[in-house]
MARGU-644211 format. One record per residue (C-alpha): residue in three letters; x, z, y. Coordinates in pm, 1 decimal, decimal comma. Layout:
REM residues N
VOMI   rest         xx         zz         yy
VOMI    ala          X          Z          Y
...
***
This chain:
REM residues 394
VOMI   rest         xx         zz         yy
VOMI    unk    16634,5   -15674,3    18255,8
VOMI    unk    16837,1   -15578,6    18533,1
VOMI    unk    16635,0   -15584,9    18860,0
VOMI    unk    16889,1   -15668,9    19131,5
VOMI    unk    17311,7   -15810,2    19017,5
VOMI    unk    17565,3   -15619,6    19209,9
VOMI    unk    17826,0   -15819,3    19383,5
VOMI    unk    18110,8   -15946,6    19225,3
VOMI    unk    18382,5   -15968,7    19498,2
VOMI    unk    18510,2   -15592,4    19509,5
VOMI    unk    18551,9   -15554,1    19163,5
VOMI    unk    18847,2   -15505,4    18988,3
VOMI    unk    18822,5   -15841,2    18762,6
VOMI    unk    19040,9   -15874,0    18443,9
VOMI    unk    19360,2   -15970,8    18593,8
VOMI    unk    19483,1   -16328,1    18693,9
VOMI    unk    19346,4   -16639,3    18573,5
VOMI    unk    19664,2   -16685,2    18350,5
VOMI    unk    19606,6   -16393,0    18186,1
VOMI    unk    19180,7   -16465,6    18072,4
VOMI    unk    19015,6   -16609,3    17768,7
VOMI    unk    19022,6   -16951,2    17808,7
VOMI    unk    18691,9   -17181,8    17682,8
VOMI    unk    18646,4   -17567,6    17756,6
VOMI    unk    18379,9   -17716,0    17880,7
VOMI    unk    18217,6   -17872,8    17531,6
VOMI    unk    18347,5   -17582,2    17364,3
VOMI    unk    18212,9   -17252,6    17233,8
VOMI    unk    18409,0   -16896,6    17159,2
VOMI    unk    18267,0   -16576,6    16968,8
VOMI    unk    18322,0   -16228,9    17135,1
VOMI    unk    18205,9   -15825,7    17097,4
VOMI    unk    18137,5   -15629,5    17338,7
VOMI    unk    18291,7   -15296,3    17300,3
VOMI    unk    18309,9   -14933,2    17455,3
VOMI    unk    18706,2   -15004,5    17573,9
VOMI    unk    18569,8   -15312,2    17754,0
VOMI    unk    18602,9   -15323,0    18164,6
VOMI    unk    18271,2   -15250,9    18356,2
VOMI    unk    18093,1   -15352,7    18668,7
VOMI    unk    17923,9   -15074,6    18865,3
VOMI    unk    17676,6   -15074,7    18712,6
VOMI    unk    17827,1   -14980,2    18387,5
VOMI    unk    17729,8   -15285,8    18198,3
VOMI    unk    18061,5   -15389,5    17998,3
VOMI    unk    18165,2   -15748,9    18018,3
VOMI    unk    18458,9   -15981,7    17927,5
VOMI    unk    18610,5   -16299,1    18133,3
VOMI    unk    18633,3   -16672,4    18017,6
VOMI    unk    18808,1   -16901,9    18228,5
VOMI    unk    18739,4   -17327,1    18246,3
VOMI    unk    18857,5   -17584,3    18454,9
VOMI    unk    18621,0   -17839,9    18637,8
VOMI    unk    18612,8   -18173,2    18824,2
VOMI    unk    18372,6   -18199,3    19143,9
VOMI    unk    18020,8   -18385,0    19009,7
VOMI    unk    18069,5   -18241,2    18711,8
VOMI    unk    17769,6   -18036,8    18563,3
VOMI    unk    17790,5   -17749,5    18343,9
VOMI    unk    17563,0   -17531,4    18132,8
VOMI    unk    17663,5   -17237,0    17991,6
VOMI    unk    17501,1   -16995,2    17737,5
VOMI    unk    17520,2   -16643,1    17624,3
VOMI    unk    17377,5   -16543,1    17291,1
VOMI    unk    17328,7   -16228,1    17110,7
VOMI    unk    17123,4   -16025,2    16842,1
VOMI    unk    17294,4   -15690,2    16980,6
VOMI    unk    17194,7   -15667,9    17317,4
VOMI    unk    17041,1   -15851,9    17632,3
VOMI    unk    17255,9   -16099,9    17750,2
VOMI    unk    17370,1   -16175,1    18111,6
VOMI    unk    17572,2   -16453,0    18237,6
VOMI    unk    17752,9   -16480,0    18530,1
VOMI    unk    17943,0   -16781,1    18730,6
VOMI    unk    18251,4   -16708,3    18920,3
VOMI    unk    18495,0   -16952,0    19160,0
VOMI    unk    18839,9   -16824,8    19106,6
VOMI    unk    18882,3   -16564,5    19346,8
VOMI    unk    18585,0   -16349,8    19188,8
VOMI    unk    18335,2   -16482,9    19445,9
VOMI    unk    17963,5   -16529,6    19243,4
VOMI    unk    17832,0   -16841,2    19246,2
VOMI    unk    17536,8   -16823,5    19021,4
VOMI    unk    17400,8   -16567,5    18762,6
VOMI    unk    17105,6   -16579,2    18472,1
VOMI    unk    16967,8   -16293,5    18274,8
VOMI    unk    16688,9   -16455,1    18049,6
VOMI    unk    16726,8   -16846,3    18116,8
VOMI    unk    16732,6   -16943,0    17753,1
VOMI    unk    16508,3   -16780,4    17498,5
VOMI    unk    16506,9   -16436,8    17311,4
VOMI    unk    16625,0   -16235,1    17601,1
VOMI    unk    16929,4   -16482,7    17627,0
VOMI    unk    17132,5   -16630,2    17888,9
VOMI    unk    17159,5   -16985,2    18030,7
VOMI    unk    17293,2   -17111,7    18356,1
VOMI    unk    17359,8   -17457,6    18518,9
VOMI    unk    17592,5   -17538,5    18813,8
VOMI    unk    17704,0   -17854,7    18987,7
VOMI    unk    18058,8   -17815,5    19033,0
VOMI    unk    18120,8   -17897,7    19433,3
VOMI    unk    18523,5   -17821,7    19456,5
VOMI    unk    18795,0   -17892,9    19143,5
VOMI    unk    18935,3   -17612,7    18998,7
VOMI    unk    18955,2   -17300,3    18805,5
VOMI    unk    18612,5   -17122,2    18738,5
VOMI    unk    18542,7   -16808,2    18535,4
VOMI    unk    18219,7   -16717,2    18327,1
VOMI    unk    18178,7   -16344,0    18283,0
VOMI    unk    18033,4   -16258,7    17922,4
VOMI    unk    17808,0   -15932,5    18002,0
VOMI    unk    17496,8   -15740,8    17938,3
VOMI    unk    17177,3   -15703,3    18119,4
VOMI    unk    17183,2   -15336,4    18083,7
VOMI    unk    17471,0   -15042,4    18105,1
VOMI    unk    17498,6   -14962,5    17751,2
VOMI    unk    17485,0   -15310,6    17597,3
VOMI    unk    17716,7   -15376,6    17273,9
VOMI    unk    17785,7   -15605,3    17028,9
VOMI    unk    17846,1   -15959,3    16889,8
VOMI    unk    17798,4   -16288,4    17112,1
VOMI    unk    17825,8   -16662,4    17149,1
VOMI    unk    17936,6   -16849,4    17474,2
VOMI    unk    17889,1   -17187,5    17436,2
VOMI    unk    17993,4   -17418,7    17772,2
VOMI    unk    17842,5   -17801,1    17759,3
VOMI    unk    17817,7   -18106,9    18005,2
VOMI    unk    17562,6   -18176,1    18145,6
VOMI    unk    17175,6   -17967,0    18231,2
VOMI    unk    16967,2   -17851,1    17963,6
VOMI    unk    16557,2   -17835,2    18011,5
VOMI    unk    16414,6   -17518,9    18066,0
VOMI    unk    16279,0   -17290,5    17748,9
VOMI    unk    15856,1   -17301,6    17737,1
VOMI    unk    15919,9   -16883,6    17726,3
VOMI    unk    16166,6   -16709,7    17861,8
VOMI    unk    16056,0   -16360,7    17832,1
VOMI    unk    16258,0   -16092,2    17709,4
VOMI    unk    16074,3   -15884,6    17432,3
VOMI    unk    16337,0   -15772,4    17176,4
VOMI    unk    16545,5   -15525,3    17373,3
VOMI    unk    16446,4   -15251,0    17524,6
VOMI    unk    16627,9   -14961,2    17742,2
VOMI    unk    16916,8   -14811,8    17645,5
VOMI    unk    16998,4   -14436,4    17763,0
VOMI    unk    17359,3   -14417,1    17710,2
VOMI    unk    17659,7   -14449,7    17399,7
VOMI    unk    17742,9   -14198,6    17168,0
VOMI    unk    18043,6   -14256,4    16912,1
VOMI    unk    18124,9   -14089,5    16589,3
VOMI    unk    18237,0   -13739,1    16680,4
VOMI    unk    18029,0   -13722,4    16931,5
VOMI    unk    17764,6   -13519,0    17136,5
VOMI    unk    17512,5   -13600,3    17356,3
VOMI    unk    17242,8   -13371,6    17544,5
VOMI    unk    16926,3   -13531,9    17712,1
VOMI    unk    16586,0   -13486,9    17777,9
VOMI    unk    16223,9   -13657,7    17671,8
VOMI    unk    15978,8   -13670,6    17969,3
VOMI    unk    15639,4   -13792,8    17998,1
VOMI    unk    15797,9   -14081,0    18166,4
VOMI    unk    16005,0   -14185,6    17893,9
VOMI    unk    15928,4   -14502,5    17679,3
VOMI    unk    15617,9   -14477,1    17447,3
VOMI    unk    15514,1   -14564,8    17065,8
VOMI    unk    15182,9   -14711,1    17056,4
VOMI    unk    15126,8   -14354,5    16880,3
VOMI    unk    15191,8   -14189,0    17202,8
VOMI    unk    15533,6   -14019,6    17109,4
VOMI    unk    15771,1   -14027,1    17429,2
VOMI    unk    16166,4   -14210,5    17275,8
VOMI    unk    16487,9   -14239,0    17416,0
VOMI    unk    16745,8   -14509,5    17282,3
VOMI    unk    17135,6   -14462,0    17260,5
VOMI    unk    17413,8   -14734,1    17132,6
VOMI    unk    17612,2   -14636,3    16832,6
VOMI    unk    17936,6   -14830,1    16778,4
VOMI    unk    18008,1   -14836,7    16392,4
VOMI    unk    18287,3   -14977,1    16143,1
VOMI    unk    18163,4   -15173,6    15841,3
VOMI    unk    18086,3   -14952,8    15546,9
VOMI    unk    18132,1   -14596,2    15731,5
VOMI    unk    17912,9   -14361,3    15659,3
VOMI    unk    17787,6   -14118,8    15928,6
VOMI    unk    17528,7   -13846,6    15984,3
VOMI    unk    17291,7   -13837,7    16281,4
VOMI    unk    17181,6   -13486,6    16389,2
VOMI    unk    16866,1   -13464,7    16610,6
VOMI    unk    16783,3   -13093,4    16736,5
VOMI    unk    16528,8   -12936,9    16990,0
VOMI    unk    16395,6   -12600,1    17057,1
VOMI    unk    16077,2   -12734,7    17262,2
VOMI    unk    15934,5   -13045,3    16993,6
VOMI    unk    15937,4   -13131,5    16649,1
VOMI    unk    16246,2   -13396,8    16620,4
VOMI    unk    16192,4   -13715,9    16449,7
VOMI    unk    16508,9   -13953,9    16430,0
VOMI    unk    16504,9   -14355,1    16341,4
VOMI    unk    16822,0   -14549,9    16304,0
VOMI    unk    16764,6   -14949,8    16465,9
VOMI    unk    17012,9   -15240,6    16469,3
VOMI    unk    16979,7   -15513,8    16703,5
VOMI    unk    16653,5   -15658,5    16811,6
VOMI    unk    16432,6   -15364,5    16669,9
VOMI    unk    16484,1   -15417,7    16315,7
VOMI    unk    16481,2   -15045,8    16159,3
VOMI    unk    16719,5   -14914,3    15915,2
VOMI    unk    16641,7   -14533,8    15831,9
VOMI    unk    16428,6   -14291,9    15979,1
VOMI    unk    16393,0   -13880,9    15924,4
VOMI    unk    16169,8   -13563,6    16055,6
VOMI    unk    16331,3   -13254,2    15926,1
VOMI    unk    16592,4   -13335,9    15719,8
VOMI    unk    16825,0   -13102,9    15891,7
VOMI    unk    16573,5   -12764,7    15778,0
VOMI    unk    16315,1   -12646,3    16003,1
VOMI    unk    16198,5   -12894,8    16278,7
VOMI    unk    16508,4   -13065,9    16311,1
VOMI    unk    16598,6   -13408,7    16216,7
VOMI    unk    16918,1   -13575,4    16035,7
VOMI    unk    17002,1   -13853,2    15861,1
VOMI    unk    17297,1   -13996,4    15670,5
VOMI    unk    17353,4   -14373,6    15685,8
VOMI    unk    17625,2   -14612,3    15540,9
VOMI    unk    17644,8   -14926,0    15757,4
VOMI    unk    17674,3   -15278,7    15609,8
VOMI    unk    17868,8   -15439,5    15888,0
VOMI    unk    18062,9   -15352,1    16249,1
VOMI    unk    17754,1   -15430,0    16434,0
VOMI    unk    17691,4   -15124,6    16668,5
VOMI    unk    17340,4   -14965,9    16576,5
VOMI    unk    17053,0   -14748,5    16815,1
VOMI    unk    16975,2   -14385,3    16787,7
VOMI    unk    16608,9   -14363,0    16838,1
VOMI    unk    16519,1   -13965,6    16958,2
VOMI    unk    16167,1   -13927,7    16901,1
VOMI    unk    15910,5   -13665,1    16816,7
VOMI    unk    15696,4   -13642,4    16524,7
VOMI    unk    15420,4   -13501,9    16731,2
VOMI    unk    15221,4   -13702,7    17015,2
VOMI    unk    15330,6   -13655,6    17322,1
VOMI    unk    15609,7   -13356,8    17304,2
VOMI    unk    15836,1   -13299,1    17565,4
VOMI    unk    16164,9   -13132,0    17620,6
VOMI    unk    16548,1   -13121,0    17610,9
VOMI    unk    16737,6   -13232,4    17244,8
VOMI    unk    17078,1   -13274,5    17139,8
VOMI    unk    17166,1   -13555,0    16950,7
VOMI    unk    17485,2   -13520,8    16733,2
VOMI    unk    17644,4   -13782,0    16534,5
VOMI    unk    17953,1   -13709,7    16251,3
VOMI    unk    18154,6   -13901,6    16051,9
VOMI    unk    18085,4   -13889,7    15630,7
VOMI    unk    17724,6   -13719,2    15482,1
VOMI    unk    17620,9   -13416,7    15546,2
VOMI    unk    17345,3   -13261,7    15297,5
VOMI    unk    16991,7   -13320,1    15418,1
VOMI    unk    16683,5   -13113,8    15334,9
VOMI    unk    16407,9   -13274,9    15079,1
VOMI    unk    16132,9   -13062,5    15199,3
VOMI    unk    16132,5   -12971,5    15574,3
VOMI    unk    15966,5   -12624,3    15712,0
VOMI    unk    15889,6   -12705,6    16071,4
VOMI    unk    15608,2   -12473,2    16186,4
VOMI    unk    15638,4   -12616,2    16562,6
VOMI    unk    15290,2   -12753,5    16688,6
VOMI    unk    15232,8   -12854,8    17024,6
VOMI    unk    15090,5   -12499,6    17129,9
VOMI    unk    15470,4   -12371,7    17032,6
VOMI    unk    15601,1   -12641,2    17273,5
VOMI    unk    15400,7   -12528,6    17579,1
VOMI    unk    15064,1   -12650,8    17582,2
VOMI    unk    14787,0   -12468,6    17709,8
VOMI    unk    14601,8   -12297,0    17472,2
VOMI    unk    14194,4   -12183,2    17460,4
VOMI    unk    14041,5   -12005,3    17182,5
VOMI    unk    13642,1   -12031,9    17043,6
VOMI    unk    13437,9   -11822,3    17230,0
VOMI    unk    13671,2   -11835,2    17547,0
VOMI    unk    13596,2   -12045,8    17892,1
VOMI    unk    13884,0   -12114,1    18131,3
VOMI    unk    13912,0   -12270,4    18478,2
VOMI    unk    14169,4   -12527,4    18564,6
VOMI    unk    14177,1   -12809,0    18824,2
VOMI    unk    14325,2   -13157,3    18715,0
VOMI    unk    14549,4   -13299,3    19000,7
VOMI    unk    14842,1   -13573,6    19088,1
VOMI    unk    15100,1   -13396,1    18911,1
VOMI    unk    14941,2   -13411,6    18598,8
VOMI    unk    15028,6   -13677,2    18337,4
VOMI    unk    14802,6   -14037,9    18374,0
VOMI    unk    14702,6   -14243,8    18095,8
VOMI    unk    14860,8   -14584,4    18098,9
VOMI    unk    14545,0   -14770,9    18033,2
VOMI    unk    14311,3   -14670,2    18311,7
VOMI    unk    14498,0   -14489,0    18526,7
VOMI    unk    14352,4   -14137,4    18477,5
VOMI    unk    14485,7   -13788,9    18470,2
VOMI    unk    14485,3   -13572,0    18220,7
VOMI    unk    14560,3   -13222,9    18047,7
VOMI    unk    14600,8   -13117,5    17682,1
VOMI    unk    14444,9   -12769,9    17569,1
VOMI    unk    14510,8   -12676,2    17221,8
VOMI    unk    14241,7   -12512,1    16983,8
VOMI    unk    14341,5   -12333,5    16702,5
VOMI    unk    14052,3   -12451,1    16443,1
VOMI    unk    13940,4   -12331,1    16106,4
VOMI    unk    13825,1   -12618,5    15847,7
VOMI    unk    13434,6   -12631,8    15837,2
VOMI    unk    13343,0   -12414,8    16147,3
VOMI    unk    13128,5   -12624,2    16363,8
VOMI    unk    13230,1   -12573,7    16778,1
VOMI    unk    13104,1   -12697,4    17066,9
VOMI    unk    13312,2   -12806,4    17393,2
VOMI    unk    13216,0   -12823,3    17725,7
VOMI    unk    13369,1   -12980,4    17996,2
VOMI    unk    13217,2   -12920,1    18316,5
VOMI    unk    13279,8   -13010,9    18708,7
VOMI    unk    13160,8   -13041,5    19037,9
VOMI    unk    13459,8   -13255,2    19160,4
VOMI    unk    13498,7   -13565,9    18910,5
VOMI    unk    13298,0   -13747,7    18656,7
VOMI    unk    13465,5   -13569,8    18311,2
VOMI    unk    13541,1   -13697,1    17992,8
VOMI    unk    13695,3   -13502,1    17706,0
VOMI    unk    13846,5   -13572,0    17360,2
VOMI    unk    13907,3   -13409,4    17084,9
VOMI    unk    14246,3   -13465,9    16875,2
VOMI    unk    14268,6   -13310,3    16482,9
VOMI    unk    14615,3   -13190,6    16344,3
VOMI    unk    14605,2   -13496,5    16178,8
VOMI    unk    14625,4   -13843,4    16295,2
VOMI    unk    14274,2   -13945,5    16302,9
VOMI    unk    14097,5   -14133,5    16556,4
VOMI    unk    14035,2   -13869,0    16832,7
VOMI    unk    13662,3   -13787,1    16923,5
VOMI    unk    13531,5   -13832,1    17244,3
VOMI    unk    13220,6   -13761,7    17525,9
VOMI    unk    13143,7   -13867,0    17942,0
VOMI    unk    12810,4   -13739,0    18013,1
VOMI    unk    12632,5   -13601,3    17708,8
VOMI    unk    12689,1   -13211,0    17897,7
VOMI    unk    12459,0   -13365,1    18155,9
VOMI    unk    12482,0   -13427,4    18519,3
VOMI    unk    12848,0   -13623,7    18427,6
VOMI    unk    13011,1   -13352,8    18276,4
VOMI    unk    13092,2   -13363,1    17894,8
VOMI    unk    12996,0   -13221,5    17602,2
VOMI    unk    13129,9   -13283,5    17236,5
VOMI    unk    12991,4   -13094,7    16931,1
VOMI    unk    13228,0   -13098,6    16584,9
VOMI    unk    13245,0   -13008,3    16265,5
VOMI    unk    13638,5   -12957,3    16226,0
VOMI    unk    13683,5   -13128,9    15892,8
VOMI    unk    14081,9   -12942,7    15914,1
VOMI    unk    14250,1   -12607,7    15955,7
VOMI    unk    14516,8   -12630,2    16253,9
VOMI    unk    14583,7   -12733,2    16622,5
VOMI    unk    14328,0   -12926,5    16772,8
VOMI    unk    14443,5   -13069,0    17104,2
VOMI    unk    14163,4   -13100,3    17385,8
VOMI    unk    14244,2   -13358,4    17663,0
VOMI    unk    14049,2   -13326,5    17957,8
VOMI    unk    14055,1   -13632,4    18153,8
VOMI    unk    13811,0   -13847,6    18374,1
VOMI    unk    13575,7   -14125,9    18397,1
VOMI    unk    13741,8   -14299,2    18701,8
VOMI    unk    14090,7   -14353,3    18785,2
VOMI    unk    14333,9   -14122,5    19010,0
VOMI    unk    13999,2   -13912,0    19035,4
VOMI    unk    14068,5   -13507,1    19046,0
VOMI    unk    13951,0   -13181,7    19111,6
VOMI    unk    13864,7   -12818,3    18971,4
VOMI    unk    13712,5   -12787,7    18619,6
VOMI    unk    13586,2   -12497,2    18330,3
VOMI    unk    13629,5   -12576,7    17990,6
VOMI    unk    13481,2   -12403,8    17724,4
VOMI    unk    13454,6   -12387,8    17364,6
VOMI    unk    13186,3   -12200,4    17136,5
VOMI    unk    13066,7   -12157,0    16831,2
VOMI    unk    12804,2   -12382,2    16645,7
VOMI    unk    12640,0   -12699,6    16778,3
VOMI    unk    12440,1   -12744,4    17144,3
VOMI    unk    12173,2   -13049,6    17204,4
VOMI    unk    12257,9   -13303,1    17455,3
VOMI    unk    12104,5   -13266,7    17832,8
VOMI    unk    11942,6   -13532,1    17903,8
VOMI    unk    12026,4   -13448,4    18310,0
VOMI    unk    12189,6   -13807,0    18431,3
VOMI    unk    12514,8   -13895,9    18573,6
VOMI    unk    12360,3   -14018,0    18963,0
VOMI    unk    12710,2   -13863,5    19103,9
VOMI    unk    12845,8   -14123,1    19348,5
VOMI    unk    13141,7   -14313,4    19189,1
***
């Protein structure tokens, strides 16, 4: 959803009225939007529809798509805006009303609500006002980071401000204009995470995904599309929470894939901090570290290499903030956690690792935005609770 529309006046518009799309009012035309398409300034593509009115009348037009989030906008003539709508009808589509105060020539600009929109639409003009939707809410599109075409190459970066699965892997989005029946191969490399790929078409639905089909920790996939509507690149990682700069490649035909990938990169190879059994450390948790979502808290991840059946302890231990700890298996298990069992609010989990791997230790808080130094330690075997309350002042 765009937050703010740019003004319309010092653009360069299509050209003179004689030269637009034409649509009536009680009429409807089908369009694309495509990468040769002009652009406002804020990169968004659009195309131009022209209609004459009569003063009193009243008009409602609509903007429909399953490719992208539609935008509507409602010029006089001379480019000057009148009225605009992102998500007035429903499904993250467009609908706007006007009373027509002067006879003339108006134009309706067919566009989308973000800069790398694409795709298949539906204006529709009418007579008269139309009631409001119940819901209006936008839920099928999300961000788009850019276009990349056949041939291409594109170089980013995933940050822990990025989008986020609900199994905490950071994702970036890219269009991908396509011709009915080609076949292409995506190409998703990194040197700092594990790269997982996943091929979407219009409001989320998900064609193909891949983690190292490309040998190693690299992704690909091949793909043979069904129709000429454009599809999303999805760069993800197949481990929670990885971070780093990727290249995403995409080129025309099928290349050969790997069956059985090799990837050896955990999230110790990709930077973490690391702490071994039998080892205490000092750190301090502050602003700059990453914040969970949900409550608001900082947090740092640690990484344990563990041995299947050896029983450790952790302690997490400070004088600065009420501490909580959890403790994340190579697998995908629900993580363990502890606030106060260490005594006097600091933490202490005891666990038998049921895996051999990279454990990942996230030491975090009890209240929000709360920081401060810490030692974390891990040893051997299995410590009783302290029974020591948490009377620290929250």
């Amino acid at each position: 959803m765009r937050p703010q529309f740019l003004p319309l006046v010092a653009f360069a518009l299509a050209g003179p009225l004689a030269a637009q799309n034409r649509i009536a009012i009680g009429g409807n035309v089908t369009g694309r939007l495509t990468p040769a398409d002009e652009r406002f300034r804020d990169g968004s593509r659009y195309k131009t529809y022209t209609f004459q009115a009569r003063t009193g009348d009243t008009i409602t037009a609509e903007l429909a798509s399953d490719d992208f989030d539609a935008m509507l906008v409602l010029t006089d003539a001379l480019g000057n805006r009148l009225v605009a709508n992102d998500d007035g009808a429903e499904r993250c589509n467009a609908r706007l009303s006007y009373v027509v105060a002067t006879p003339g020539a108006y134009q309706l600009y067919a566009n989308s609500s973000g800069p790398y929109g694409l795709g298949a639409y539906r204006l529709t003009l009418a007579r008269g006002a139309r009631p409001a939707p119940a819901d209006t809410t936008c839920r099928d599109f999300l961000a788009l980071r850019g276009v990349i075409e056949v041939g291409g190459t594109l170089t980013d970066t995933l940050t822990v401000k990025d989008l986020e699965f609900t199994d905490s892997t950071f994702f970036r989005r890219y269009a991908l204009p396509i011709g009915a029946k080609q076949t292409v191969t995506v190409d998703l490399q990194s040197t700092t995470f594990d790269a997982f790929l996943l091929l979407e078409r219009g409001r989320g639905e998900r064609l193909v995904k891949n983690d190292d089909g490309s040998g190693g920790c690299d992704a690909r996939l091949v793909y043979t599309a069904t129709d000429d509507r454009p599809l999303m690149i999805v760069a993800n990682t197949a481990v929670r929470r990885q971070t780093g700069p990727f290249t995403v490649r995409v080129t025309a035909g099928a290349l050969p894939t790997e069956l059985k990938g090799t990837c050896r990169l955990t999230s110790a190879e990709a930077g973490a901090r690391r702490i071994a059994v039998g080892e205490n450390v000092s750190g301090e948790l502050t602003s700059r570290d990453r914040r969970l979502s949900r409550d608001s808290t900082y947090f740092q991840e640690w990484v344990l290499d563990g041995r299947a059946g050896h029983t450790v302890t952790i302690d997490l231990e400070s004088a600065e903030f009420d501490a909580f700890v959890f403790l994340l298996g190579p697998r995908s298990e629900r993580p363990l956690q502890d606030d106060d069992t260490g005594g006097n609010c600091n933490a202490r989990l005891t666990a038998t690792l049921p895996d051999s791997g990279a454990y990942t230790i996230v030491v975090n808080t009890s209240r929000k935005h709360a920081t401060g130094t810490f030692s974390l330690s891990v040893t051997p075997g299995s410590k009783p609770p302290s029974l020591a309350r948490c009377a620290r002042a929250q």
